[in-house]
C-alpha positions in Angstrom: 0.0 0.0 0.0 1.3 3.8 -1.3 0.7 6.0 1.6 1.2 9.7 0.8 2.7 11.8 3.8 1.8 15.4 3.0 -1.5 16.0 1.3 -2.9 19.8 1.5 -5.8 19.8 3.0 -8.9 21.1 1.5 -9.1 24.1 4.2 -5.6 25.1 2.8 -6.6 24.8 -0.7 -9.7 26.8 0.0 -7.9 29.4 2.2 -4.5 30.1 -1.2 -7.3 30.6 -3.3 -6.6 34.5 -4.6 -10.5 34.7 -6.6 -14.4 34.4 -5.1 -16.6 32.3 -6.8 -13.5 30.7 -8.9 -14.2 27.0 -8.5 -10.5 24.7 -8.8 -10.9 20.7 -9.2 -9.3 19.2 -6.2 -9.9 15.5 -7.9 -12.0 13.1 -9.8 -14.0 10.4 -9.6 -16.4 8.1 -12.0 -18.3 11.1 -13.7 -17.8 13.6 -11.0 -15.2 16.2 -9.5 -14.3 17.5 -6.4 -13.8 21.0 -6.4 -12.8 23.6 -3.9 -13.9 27.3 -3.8 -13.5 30.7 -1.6 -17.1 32.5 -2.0 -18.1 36.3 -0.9 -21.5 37.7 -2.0 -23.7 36.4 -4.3 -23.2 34.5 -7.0 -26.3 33.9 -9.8 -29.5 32.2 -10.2 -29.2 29.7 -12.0 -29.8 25.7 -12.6 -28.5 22.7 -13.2 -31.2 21.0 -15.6 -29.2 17.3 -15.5 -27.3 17.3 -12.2 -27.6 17.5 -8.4 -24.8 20.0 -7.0 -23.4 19.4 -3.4 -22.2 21.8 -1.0 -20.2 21.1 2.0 -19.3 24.3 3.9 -15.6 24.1 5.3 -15.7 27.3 6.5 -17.9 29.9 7.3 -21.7 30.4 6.5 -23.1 29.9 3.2 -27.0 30.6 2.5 -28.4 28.9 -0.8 -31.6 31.1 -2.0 -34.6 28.9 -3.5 -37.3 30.1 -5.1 -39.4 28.8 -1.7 -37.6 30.0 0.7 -33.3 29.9 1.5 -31.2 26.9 3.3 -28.7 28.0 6.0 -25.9 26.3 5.8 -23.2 26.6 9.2 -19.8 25.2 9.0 -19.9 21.5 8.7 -23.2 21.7 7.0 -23.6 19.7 4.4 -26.8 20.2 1.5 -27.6 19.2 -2.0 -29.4 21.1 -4.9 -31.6 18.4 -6.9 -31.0 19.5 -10.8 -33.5 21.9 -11.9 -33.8 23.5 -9.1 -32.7 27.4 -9.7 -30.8 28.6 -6.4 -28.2 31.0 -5.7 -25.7 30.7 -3.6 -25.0 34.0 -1.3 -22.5 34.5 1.4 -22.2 37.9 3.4 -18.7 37.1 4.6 -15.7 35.0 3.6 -16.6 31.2 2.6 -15.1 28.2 2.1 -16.7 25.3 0.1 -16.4 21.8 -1.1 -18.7 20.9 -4.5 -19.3 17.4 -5.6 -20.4 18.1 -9.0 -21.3 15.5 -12.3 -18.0 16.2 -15.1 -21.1 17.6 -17.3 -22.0 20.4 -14.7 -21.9 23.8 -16.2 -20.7 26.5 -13.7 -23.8 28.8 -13.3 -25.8 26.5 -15.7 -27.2 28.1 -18.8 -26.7 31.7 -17.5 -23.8 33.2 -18.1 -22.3 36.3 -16.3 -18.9 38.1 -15.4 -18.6 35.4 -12.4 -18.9 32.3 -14.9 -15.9 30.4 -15.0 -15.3 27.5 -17.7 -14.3 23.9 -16.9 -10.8 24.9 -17.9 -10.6 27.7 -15.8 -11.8 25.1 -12.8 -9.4 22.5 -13.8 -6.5 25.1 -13.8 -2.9 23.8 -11.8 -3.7 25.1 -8.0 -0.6 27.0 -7.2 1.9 24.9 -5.3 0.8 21.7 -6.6 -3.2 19.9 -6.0 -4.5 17.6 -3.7 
């Protein structure tokens, strides 16, 4: 058995991240990533027609907007958006989050602003190496 000695750890990946709502692939699996991101404000609403979208809060507070109502989401928390369900994700201070998205997932889903980032931009070399 290989046993690595010195992973980063997510938190650390979050926390060198230099842009908001900048998703980076942390690794893969099957048909899905792992990605990490550091969130502030709000992001879009938007929808993922084909795929669920999980979000585990490694720091911080995180509230995901619905159109019934909003999920709060503490530290530890964690919460998944069933496709097709348009949400936006808002946080008043610093976050840090872990995604668990399908490859196919498209950042803000069909909308498109100044905060979408491609799958390219997300699968981007983290500085200092990846998990």
């Amino acid at each position: 058995m290989h046993v690595l000695s010195s992973l980063p750890s997510l938190h650390d990946t979050a926390a060198s991240l230099t842009e908001y709502w900048s998703p980076r692939v942390v690794a893969e699996f099957e048909d899905s990533y792992v990605k990490v991101a550091k969130v502030q404000g709000s992001l879009a609403w938007h929808s993922h027609e084909q795929e669920d979208e999980v979000f585990f809060i490694l720091k911080g507070h995180l509230r995901i907007e619905l159109e019934n109502g909003a999920v709060e989401l503490p530290e530890g928390a964690l919460y998944v958006v069933p496709k097709g369900v348009r949400h936006n994700p808002v946080a008043e201070q610093e976050c840090h989050i872990m995604l668990i998205e399908k490859k196919s997932t498209l950042h803000t889903g069909s909308e498109v602003t100044e905060k979408t980032r491609s799958l390219a931009d997300q699968l981007r070399p983290l500085e200092g190496g990846s998990l």
